[in-house]
N, C-alpha and C positions, 0 to 999 in steps of 0.2 A: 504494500500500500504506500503510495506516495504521500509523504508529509511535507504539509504546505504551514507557512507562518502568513499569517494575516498581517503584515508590521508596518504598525501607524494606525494600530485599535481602535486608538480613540477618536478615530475620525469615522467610526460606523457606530452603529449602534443595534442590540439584541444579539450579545454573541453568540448565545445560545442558538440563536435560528441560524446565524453563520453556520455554526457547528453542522449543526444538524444538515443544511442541506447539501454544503460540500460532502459527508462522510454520505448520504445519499447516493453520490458520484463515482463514492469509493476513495476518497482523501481524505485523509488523519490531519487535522487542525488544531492548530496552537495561535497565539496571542499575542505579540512582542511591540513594545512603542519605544520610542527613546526615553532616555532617563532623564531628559529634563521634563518629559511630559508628567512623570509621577506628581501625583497632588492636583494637577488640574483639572478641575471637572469642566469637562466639554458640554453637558446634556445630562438631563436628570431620569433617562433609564435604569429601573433598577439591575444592571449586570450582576450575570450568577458564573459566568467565565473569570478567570483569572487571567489578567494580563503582567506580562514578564517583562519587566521596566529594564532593558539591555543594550545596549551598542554592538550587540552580533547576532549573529545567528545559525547556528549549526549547519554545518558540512553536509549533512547528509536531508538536509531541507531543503526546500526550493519558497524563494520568497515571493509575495506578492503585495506590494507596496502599494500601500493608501495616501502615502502622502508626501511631501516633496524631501522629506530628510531622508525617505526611504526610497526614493528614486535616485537621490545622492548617494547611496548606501547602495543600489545595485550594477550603479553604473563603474564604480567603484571597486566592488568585490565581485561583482557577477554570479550572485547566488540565484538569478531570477530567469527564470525560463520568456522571455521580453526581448523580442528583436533589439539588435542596433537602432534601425530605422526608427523604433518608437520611443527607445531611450533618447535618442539624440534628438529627437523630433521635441522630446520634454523638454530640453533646454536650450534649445535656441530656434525661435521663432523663423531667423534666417534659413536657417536649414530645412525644417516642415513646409517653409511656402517654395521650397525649390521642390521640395519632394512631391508634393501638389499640384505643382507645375509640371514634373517629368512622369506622372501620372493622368493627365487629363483631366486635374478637377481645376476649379474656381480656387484662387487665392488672389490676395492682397498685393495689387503692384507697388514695389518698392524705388524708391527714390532715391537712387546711388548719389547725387551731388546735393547739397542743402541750396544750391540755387535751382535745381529742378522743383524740389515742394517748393521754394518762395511763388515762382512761376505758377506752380499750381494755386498758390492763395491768390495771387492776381489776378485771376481767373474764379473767382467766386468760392472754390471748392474748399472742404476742410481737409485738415493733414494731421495723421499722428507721429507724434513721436514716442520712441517706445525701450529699453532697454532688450535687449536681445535676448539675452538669457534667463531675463526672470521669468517670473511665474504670476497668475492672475492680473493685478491692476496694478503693481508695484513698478509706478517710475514711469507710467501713461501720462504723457498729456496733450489735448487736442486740439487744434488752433483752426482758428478761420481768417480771414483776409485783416479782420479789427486787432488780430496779434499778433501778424508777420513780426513784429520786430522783438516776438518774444523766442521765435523759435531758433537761433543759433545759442541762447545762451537756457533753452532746455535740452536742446544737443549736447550741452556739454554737462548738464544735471543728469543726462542719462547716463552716457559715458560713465559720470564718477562715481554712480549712488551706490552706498553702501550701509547697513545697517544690522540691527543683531537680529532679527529675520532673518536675511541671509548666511547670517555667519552659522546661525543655529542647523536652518537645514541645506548649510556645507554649498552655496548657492555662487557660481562665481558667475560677474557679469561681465559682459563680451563686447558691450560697446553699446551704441545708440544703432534703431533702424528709423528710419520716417519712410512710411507707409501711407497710401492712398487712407480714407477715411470711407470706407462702404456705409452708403448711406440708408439705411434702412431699421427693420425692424430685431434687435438682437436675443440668442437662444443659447440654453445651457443644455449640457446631455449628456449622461454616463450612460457607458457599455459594458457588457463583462464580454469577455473572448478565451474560448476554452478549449484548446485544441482542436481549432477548426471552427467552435461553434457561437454564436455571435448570439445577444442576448442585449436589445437596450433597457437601461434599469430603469430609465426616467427622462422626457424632455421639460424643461421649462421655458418658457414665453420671460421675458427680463423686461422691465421699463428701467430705460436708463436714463440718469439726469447729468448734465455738466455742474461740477459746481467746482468753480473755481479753477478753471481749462483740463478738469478731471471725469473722465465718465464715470460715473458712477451709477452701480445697480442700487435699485431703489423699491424696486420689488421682483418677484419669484413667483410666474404664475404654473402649476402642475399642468399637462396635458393629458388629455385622458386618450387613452391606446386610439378610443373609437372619432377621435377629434379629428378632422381632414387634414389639419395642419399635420399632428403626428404621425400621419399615416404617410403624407409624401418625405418628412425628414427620417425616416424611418430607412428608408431605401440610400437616403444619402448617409446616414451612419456605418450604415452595413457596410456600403462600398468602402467607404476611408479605414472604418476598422479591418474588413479584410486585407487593403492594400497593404497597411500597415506593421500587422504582425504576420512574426511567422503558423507556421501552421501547428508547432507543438507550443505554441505561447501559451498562459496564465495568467490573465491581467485583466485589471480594469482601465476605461480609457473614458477620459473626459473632456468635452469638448464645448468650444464657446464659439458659435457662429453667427452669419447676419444674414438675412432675407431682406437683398435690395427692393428698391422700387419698381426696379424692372425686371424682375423675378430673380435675380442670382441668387446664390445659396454657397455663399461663401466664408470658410472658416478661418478663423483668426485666431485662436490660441485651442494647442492639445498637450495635457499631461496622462501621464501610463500610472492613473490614482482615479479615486473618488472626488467629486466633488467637494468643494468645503465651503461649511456658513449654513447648510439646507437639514442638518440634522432636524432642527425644530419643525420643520415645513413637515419630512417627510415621517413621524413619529407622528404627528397629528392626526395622519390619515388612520394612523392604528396597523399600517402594514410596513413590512420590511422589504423594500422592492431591491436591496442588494441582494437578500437569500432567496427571493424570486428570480432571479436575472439567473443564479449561481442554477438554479433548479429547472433553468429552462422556460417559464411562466411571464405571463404578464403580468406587469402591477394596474390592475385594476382600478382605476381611480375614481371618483367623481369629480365634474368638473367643479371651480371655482377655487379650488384650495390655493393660496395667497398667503405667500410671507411678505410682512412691509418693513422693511428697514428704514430703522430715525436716524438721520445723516447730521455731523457740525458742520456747519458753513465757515466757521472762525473757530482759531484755537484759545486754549485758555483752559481755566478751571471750572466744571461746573458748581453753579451756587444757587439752582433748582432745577433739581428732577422730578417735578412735578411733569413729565414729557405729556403730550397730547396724544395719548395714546388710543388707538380704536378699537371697539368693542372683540378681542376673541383672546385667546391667549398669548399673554406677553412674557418675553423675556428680559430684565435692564443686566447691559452688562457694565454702564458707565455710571455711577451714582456722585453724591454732593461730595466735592474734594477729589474729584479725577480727574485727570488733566485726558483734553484729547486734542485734535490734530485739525486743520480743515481740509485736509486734502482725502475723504475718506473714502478710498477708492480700492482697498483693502476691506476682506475682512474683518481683523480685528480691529477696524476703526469705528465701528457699529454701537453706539450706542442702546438702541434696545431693539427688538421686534416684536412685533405680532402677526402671528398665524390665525387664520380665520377663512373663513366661506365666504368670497365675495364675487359676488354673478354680475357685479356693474363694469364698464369703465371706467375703468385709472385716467378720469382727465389732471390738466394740470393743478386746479384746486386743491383736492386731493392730495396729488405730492408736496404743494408748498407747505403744506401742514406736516411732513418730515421730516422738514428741516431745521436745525434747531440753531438759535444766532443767539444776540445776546439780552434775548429773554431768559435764555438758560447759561448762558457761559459768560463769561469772563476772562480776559486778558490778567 
């Protein structure tokens, strides 16, 4: 029997159902996070699995990493049965939009000189800038023609950024890229890929807001299998997941894409992990759609399930958390006397959420009421 390490635990949740439906398959599973994660509680699951707070992982296991310290950890020691092509696709965005290119799919055209994207803003259109090797929103920022005259000196904010994020999950960065700005509607989606067999756990719908030349997700709408939308990106996961790993892979793959205006379906950031930030989202439904995905099955959903993320617009101290919070289940993770950031284009820049059932339009109304200035904060 093949022993498999879950490692970066705490980034799922019900391990017991893990358990259970990988040994379903025929694979012996274990539990391992890094050790600085011990103590931190991510989500209020009651787990009955024991996780093994370690920096290794035995010789005779095969890993499968949930989250970026442990894609650093496999690319590293090579315990992970995980193409090249996906590893390398984790850490440098450069590299995934060639691979997407020399495959026939839609990717992000890139701007080799910073006088090509200037040109591009003169011309009405927006431009990202982006660090190459990170991971999620760390080190995005996105301009339009009213801030050409920011983008050579966040070229060089890209280039340099460094932080204990990165140092933690072993994270080097490779430079700055500037990137076309796909104008459309943006989507989140984890896969599991299991020796051949491909399995999506989850898509979401994102409403994203700029604050402060940062995009920022500002909510997380679930899509239910039987939803039209999920049903045409369904066929585009499949394809990039197959291209992507080998045929004896073990992994989960996560991906952030965009649905242009004029119909493209073009992805912009993949890591060989789970998702991170949607624990709360997808516990609410009451189901586990990673030991669905693992067991071959849909996650069933109903429509409307909605997490809303409370954004800083300014840094400072808060000196009321009384936040404006809406009616469903809330999470705070920033309270009175915490300092936060305004560039929250990160997860753990989130000061609270709520998860709930909402069958309306996210108009802009709505979002303004997320954001939190210096009603709540303080310089």
């Amino acid at each position: 029997m093949v022993k498999l390490v879950l490692a970066g635990a705490c980034s799922i949740y019900d391990l017991s159902g893990m358990k259970k439906a990988f040994e379903k398959s025929g694979f012996q599973v274990s539990f391992v996070d890094a050790p600085f994660m011990a103590g931190i509680k991510i989500h209020e699951y009651p787990e009955k699995e024991e996780i093994l707070y370690t920096a290794e992982v035995s010789d005779d296991c095969v890993a499968v990493p949930l989250s970026e310290y442990w894609i650093s950890f496999c690319k590293k020691k090579g315990c992970c049965r995980i193409s090249d092509r996906a590893l390398e696709s984790s850490r440098s965005k450069r590299y995934f939009y060639d691979f997407l290119k020399k495959n026939g799919f839609d990717y992000p055209a890139e701007y080799k000189r910073v006088e090509d994207a200037e040109k591009t803003l003169d011309e009405g259109k927006r431009v990202i800038v982006k660090p190459e090797g990170l991971h999620s929103g760390y080190g995005i920022e996105i301009l339009d023609k009213s801030g050409k005259e920011k983008l050579r000196e966040y070229v060089s904010q890209a280039e340099n950024i460094k932080n204990r994020t990165l140092r933690l999950m072993e994270i080097e960065n490779k430079g700055a890229m500037l990137t076309e700005a796909v104008e459309g509607t943006e989507y989140s989606a984890d896969c599991f890929f299991i020796e051949g067999r491909i399995s999506v756990v989850r898509i979401c719908r994102k409403k994203i807001m700029v604050i402060n030349d940062k995009p920022c997700a500002a909510a997380y709408v679930l899509l239910s299998p039987e939803n039209e939308e999920y049903k045409r990106f369904e066929k585009y996961l499949m394809a990039w997941t197959s291209a992507i790993f080998d045929a004896s892979d073990i992994s989960f793959a996560q991906y952030d894409f965009i649905v242009s205006e004029d119909g493209r379906v073009v992805p912009v950031d993949f890591a060989s992990r789970v998702g991170g930030g949607i624990s709360d989202l997808l516990m609410e439904t009451g189901k586990n759609p990673y030991a669905l995905a693992v067991e071959g099955e849909k996650f069933q959903v109903e429509e409307g399930w909605t997490q809303f993320h409370y954004l800083p617009v300014v840094s400072g101290y808060i000196t009321n958390d009384d936040y404006p919070l809406l009616e469903g289940r809330s999470h705070v993770f920033k309270k009175k006397g915490g300092y936060v950031i305004s560039n929250p284009s990160s997860v753990g820049s989130r000061v609270a959420v709520t998860v709930c059932r909402y069958e309306k339009e996210i108009d802009e109304n709505l979002l303004e009421k997320l954001l939190l200035d210096r009603r709540y904060i303080e310089s």
